[in-house]
C-alpha positions as CSV (number, residue, x, y, z in Angstrom):
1,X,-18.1,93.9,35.2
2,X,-16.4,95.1,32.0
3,X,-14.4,92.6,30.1
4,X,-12.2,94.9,29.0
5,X,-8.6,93.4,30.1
6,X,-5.8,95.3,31.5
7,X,-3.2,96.7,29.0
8,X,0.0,94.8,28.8
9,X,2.8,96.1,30.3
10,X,4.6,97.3,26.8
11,X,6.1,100.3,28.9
12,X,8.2,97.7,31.2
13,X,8.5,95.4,28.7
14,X,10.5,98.3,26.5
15,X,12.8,99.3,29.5
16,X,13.8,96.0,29.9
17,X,14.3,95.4,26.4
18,X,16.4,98.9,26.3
19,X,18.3,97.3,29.5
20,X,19.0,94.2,27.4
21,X,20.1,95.9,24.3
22,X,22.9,98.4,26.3
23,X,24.0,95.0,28.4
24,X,24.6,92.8,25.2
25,X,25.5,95.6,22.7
26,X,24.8,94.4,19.4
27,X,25.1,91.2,19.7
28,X,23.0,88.2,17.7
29,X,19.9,86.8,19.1
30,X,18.7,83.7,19.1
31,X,15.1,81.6,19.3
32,X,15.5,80.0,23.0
33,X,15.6,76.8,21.0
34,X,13.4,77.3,18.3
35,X,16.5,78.7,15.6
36,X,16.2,80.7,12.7
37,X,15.9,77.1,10.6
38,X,11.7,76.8,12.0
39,X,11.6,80.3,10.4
40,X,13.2,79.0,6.8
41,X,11.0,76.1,6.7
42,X,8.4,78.0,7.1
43,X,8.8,80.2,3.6
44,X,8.9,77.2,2.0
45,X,5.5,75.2,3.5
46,X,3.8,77.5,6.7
47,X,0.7,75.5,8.1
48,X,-2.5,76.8,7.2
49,X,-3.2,77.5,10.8
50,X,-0.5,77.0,13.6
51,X,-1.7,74.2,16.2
52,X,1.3,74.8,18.3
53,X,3.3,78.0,19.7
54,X,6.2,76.5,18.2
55,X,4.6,76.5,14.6
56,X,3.2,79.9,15.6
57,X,6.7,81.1,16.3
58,X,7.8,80.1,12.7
59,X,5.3,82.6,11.3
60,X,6.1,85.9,13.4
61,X,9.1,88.2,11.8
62,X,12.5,87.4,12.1
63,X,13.8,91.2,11.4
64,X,12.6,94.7,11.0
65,X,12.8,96.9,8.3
66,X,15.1,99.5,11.3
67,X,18.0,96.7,11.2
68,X,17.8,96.6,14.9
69,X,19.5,93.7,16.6
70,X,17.0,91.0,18.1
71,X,17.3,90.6,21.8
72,X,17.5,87.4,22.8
73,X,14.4,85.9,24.9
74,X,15.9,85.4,28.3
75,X,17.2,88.8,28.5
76,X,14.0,90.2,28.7
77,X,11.7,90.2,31.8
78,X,9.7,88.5,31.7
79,X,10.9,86.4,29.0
80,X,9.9,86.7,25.3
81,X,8.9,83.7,23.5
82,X,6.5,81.1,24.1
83,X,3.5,82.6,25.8
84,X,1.0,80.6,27.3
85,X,-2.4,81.7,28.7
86,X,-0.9,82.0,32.0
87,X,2.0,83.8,30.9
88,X,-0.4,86.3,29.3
89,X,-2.9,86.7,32.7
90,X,0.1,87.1,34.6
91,X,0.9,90.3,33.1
92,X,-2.2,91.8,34.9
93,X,-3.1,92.5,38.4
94,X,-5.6,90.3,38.7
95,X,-3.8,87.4,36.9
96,X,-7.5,84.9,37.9
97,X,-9.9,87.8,36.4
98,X,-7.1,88.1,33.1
99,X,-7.6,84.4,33.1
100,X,-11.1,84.4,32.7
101,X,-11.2,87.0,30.0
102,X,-8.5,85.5,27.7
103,X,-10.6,82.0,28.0
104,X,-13.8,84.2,27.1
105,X,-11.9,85.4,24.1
106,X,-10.8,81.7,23.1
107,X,-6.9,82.5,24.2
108,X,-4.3,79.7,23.0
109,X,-1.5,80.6,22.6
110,X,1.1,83.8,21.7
111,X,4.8,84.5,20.9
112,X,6.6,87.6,21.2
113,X,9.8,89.1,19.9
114,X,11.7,92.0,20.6
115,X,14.5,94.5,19.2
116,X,16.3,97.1,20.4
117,X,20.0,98.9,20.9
118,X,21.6,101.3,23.3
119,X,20.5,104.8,23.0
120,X,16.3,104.0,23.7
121,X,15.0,102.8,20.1
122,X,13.3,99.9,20.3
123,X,10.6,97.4,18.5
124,X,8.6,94.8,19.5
125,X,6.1,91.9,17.9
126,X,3.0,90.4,19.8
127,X,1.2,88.0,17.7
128,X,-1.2,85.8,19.5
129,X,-3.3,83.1,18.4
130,X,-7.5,82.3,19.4
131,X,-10.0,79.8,18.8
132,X,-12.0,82.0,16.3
133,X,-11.6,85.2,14.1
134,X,-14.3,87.0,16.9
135,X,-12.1,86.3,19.8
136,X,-9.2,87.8,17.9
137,X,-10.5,90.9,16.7
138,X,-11.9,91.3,20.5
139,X,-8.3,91.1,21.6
140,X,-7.2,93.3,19.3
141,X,-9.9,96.1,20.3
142,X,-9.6,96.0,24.0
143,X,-5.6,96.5,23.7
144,X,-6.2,99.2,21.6
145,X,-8.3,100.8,23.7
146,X,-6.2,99.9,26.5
147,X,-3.5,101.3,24.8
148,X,-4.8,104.8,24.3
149,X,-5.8,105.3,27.6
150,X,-2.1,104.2,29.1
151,X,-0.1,106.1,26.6
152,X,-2.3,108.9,26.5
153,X,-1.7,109.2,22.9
154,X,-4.1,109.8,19.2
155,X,-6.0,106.4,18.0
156,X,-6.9,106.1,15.0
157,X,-9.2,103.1,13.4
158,X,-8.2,102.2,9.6
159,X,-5.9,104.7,9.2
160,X,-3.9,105.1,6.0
161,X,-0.4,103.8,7.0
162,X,-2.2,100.3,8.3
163,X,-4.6,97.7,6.5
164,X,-8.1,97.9,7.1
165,X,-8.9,96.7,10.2
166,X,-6.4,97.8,12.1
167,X,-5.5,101.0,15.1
168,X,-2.8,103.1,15.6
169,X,-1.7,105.2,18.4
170,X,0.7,107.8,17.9
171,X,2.7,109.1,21.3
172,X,4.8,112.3,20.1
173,X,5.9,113.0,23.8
174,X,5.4,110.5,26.2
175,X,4.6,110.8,30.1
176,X,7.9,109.6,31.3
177,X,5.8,107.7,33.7
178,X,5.4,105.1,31.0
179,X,9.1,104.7,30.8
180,X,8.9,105.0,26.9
181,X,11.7,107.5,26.2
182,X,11.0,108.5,22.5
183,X,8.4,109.4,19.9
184,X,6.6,106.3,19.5
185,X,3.8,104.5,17.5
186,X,1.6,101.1,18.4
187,X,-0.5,99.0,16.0
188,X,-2.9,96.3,16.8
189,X,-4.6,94.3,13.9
190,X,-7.2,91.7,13.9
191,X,-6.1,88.7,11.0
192,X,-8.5,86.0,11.2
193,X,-7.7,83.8,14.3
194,X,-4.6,86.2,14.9
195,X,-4.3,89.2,17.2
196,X,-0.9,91.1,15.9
197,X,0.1,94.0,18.1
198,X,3.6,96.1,17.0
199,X,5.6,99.1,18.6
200,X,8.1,101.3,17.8
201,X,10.1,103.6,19.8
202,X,12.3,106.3,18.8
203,X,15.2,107.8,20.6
204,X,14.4,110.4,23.3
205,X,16.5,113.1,21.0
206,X,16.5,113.1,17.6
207,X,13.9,110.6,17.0
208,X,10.5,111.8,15.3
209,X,7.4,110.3,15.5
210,X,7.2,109.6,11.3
211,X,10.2,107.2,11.8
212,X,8.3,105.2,14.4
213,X,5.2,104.8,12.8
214,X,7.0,103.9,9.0
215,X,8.8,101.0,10.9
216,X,5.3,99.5,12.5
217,X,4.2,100.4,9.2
218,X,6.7,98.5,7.8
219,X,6.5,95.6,10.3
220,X,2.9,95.4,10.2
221,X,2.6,94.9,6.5
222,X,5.3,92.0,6.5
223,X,3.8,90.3,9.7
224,X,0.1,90.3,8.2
225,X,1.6,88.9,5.2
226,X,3.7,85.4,6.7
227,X,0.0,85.0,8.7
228,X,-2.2,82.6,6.9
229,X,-5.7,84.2,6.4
């Protein structure tokens, strides 16, 4: 049986962001009780290695080059944030199988984040956390591989625009099965015991594929950067 795990559900996950972003305008987001002030504090003294989601959740972006507004948490379904191992296996079909696969690759814990406004651009941060470097870069390559095959799209390994190490997939017209409206671009990087996945999504006219993949680019870069190595 192949261990290759099921692609999460970025394509849902975007419409409901979307969703969120035309319902709450551009309103300010918050950290479901984390706040902004874990992110300060940890400029100043991050943890050589998180050994909680909260710490983890002090480490992942707080903005995007775009200036797209955040959207909070709880307005996305399912919620952003704090993701568990069971959070993460739920997001497949066979949630028990999912299970088993994330504890193969050493699976603690995750935290996502997510931006977006009315009109269909939208970006989004997955940065997930294992036991060892292996388990992460395994993570990393099954997504990406995932990835391709769901979007259809161009994957590239070690191209220019990312650090070594990392994919990109490039989707200039998506299937509107996949309910991403625009131009898009994905990323998935290996970074020692971290996993680090980022989207971007253009509007459905008058966005271009360039734009998408300079802001995960963009995001990418500053991401790898607040991870310890």
């Amino acid at each position: 049986m192949s261990r290759r795990r099921s692609v999460r559900p970025a394509a849902p996950l975007l419409a409901a962001v979307l969703a969120a972003a035309a319902a709450c305008g551009s309103g300010a987001a918050d950290d479901e009780g984390e706040g902004e002030a874990a992110s300060s504090a940890a400029d100043v003294a991050a943890p050589a290695t998180p050994g909680t989601a909260a710490e983890l959740a002090s480490l992942v972006v707080p903005e995007v080059p775009s200036g797209l507004a955040r959207v909070p948490d709880a307005d996305v379904d399912p919620p952003a944030g704090q993701k568990s191992i069971d959070d993460v296996a739920g997001y497949a079909d066979d949630p028990a199988y999912e299970r088993q696969v994330l504890e193969d690759f050493g699976y603690l814990h995750g935290w996502e984040r997510f931006w977006g406004t009315p009109g269909g651009r939208a970006t989004t941060v997955f940065v997930d956390q294992f036991a060892d470097a292996s388990g992460a870069a395994a993570y990393a390559e099954d997504l990406a591989g995932d990835g391709a095959v769901y979007y259809a799209g161009a994957l590239e390994h070690d191209p220019a625009e990312l650090p070594d190490g990392c994919r990109l997939l490039t989707v200039l017209r998506p299937d509107p099965a996949t309910r991403v409206p625009g131009p898009a671009a994905f990323a998935w990087c290996a970074h020692g015991v971290f996993s680090v996945a980022v989207s971007a999504v253009t509007e459905p006219a008058g966005g271009s594929l360039e734009e998408a993949t300079e802001e995960v680019a963009a995001v990418v870069a500053e991401q790898l950067d607040r991870l310890p190595a």
